[in-house]
N, C-alpha and C positions, 0 to 999 in steps of 0.2 A: 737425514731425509730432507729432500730441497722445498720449500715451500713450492711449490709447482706442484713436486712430484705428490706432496702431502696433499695438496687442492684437489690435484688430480683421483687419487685415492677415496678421498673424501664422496667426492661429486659422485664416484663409483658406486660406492657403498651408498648411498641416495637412490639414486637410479635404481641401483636393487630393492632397494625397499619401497621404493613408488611400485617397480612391478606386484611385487608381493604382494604390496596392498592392494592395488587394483585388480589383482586376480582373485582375493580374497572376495574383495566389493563386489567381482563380478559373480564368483560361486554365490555370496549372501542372495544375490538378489537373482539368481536364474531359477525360472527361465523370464525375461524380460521384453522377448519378442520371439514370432515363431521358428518355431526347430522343425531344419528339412531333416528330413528318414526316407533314406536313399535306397531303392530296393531295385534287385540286378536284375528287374521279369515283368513281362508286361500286367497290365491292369487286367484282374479277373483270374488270375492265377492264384493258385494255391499259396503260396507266399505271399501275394498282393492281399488277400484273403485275409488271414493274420495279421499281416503289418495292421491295417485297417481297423481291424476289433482292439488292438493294441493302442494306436493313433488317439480315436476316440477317448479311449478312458486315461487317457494322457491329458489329452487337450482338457479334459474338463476339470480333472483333479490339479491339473499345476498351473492353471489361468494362463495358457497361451496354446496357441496351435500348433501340435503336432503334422506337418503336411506330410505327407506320403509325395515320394517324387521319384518315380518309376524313371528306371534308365537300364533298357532293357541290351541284351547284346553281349555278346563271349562269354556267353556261361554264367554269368554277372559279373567280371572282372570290368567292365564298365561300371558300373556300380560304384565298386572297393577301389578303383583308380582314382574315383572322381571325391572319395568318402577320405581316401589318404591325403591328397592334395588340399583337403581345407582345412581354413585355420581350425586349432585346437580349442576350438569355445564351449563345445557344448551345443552347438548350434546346428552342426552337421552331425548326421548318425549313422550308422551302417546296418539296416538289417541283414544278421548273418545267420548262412543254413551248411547245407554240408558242401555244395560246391567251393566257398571260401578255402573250408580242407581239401578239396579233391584238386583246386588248378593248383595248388604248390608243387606237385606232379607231374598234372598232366601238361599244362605249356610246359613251353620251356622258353619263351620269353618274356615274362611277367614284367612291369617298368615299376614292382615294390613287390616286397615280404611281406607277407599278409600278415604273422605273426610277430615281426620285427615293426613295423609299422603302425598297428592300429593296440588298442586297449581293450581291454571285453569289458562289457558294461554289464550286463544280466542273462540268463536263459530267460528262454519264454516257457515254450513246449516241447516235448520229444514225439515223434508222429512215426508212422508207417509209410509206405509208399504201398500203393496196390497195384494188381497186374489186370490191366481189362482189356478186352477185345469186343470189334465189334458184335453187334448181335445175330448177325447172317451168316459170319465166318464159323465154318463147323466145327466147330472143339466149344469144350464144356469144363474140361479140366485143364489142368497145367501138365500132366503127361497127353491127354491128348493133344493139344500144340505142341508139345516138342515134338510129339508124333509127324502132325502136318509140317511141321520145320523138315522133318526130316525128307518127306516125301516130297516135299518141295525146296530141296536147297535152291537159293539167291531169289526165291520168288516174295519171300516174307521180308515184311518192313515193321521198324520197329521207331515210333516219335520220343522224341525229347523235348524238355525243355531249354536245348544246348548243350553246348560241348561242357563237361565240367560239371553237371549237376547230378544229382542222386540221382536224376530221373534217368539222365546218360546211362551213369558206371550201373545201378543197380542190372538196368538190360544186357550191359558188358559183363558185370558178373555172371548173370544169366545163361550169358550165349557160351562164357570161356567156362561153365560147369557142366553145359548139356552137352558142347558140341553143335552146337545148331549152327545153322547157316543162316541166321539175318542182318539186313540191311538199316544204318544209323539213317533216319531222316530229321535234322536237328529245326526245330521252330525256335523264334524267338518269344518263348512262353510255351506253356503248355495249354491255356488254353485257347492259345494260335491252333494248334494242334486238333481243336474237338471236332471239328466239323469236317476234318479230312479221315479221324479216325472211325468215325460214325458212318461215314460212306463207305470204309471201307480200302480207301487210297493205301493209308497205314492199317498195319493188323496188330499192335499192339503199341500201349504205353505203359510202361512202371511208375506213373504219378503220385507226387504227393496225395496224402487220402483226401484233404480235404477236397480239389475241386475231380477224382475221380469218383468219389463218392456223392460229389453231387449227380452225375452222368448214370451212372449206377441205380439212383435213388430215381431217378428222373425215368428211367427204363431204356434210357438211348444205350447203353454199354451193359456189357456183362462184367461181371469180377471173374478171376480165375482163382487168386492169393492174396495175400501179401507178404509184404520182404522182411517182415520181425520175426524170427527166429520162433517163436508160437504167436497163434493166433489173438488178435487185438481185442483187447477187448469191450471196444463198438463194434465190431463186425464181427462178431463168436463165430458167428456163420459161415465164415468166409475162411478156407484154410490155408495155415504157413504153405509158400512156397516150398519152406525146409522138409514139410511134410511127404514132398516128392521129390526135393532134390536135397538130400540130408547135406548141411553147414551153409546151406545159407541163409545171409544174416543183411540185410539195409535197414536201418533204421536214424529216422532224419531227427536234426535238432532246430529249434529255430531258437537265436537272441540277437543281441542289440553289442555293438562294438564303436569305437568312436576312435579317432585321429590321435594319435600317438603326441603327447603333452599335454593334452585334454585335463585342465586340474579334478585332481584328486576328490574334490568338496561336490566336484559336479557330477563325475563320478557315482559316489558313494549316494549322493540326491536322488540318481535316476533309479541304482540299483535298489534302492529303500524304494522308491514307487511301483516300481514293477513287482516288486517283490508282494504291496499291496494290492495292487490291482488281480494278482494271483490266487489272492485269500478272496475275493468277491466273486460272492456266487455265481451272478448274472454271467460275467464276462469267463468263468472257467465252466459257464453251463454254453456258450459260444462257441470257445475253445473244443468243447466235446462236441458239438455238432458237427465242426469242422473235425474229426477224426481225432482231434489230441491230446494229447495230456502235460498238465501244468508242469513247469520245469525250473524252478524259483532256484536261484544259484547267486551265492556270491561271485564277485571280479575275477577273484582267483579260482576259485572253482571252472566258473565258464573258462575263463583262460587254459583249462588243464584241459577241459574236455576236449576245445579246438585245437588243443595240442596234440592231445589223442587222436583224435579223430583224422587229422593232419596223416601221421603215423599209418594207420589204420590203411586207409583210403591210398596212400604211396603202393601199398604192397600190395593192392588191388589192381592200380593201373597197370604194374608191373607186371603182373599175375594174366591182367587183360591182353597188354599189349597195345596200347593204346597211347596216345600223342596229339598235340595239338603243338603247331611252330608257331 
């Protein structure tokens, strides 16, 4: 070996262990300045909602600010573009929910692999979606609208929070189980969506529970269902969809996922806090007001779940019929 080639080698093997160490340095000591948490839906939404309660008991328990940094658009794949693209520090975060699994599907030109691409960091909660219409519109139950679907094909509209979200496929599944005839109208957010639903513009959403149960609770909307396979149990009251249209099943996840390199130490940091933050009352007496329930998971576990879910949601779209270019 030529002195050069030996220098050259050497200097390598240096290099590597500066990295090393400096990533080590940076896991000891993170987080050291504030971490964006990048959520694919506008402010005041149901996701925006939880990120929030999550943010707070971050910020205070790890002495730096958790910002919430809404970037709303295509389902959230703005979002997950923008959440793949940054560096691997620990610094950028991804709140992920079940659209992440549904666009591997339904685009079909995605510019990253959701699951090739990023890490899973933690679950948070698993939630329901619920089905509400306004309060003028005349049905009462979930066979009654299908009823009016039917006496009115192409006249029923149905919001979303986008192409690609639970809120989307659950009404797709909806419509490719009854047979109905209603019309996608996609907002950027769902609760873009409230004030056209409440006039009555749109005649139904399958929203996240938490900000449809805000609407709910408020008296502006009625409940018909929701999309868990039996009834939730915050809303006893309120019956399975399955109840009237036997198999079906939407039930949403929300966690935390991070940029594909993202060390291990940092990793394992965020998923040790969340996983605290899950054991405190306050913040899972929160979580249950907003409709949910606690979902504490290991890396690898979430990782399986979005796998599944991934899965899951392909043979859905399929089943819908449904597509985004």
């Amino acid at each position: 070996m030529t002195g050069i080639l030996r220098a050259a080698l050497v200097g390598m093997v240096c290099l590597a262990n500066l990295a090393t160490c400096c990533a080590s340095a940076s896991a000891a000591d993170y987080p050291n300045r504030p971490v964006r948490w990048l959520i694919g839906f506008a402010a005041g939404g149901p996701v925006d909602i939880v990120a929030r309660i999550m943010s707070q008991w971050l910020s205070e328990h790890l002495g730096q600010q958790f910002v919430v940094e809404n970037r709303a658009g295509s389902g959230g794949n703005l979002a997950a573009a923008a959440a793949v693209n940054s560096p691997p520090d620990g610094y950028t975060l991804l709140f992920v929910a079940p659209n992440n699994a549904i666009s591997t599907s339904l685009y079909k030109k995605l510019p990253y692999d959701f699951i090739r691409d990023t890490v899973p960091v933690a679950g948070i909660m698993r939630l329901t979606n619920m089905m509400v219409v306004p309060k003028d519109l005349p049905v009462t139950t979930v066979q009654e609208f299908i009823d009016y679907c039917k006496a009115n094909p192409g006249k029923v509209s149905y919001a979303s929070s986008g192409y690609g979200t639970s809120v989307h496929m659950s009404a797709e599944l909806f419509k490719a189980m009854t047979k109905v005839d209603i019309n996608h109208v996609p907002y950027r957010g769902s609760a873009i969506a409230y004030p056209d639903l409440i006039s009555n513009k749109v005649q139904t959403i399958f929203d996240n529970l938490p900000g449809a149960l805000e609407q709910v609770r408020g008296g502006t909307l009625r409940a018909l269902g929701v999309t868990s396979p039996e009834r939730w149990p915050s809303v006893p009251d309120v019956p399975a969809i399955a109840e009237t249209v036997p198999g079906f099943s939407a039930v949403g996840f929300y966690g935390i996922s991070a940029p594909k390199g993202t060390p291990s130490e940092i990793i394992d940091l965020l998923n040790k806090a969340v996983g605290e933050a899950l054991k405190d009352p306050k913040l899972v007496a929160r979580l249950a007001e907003a409709g949910g329930l606690p979902m504490p998971m290991a890396p690898a576990e979430f990782g399986k779940l979005v796998s599944d879910e991934t899965e899951k949601w392909r043979k859905v779209v399929e089943f819908a019929g449904v597509s985004v270019d």
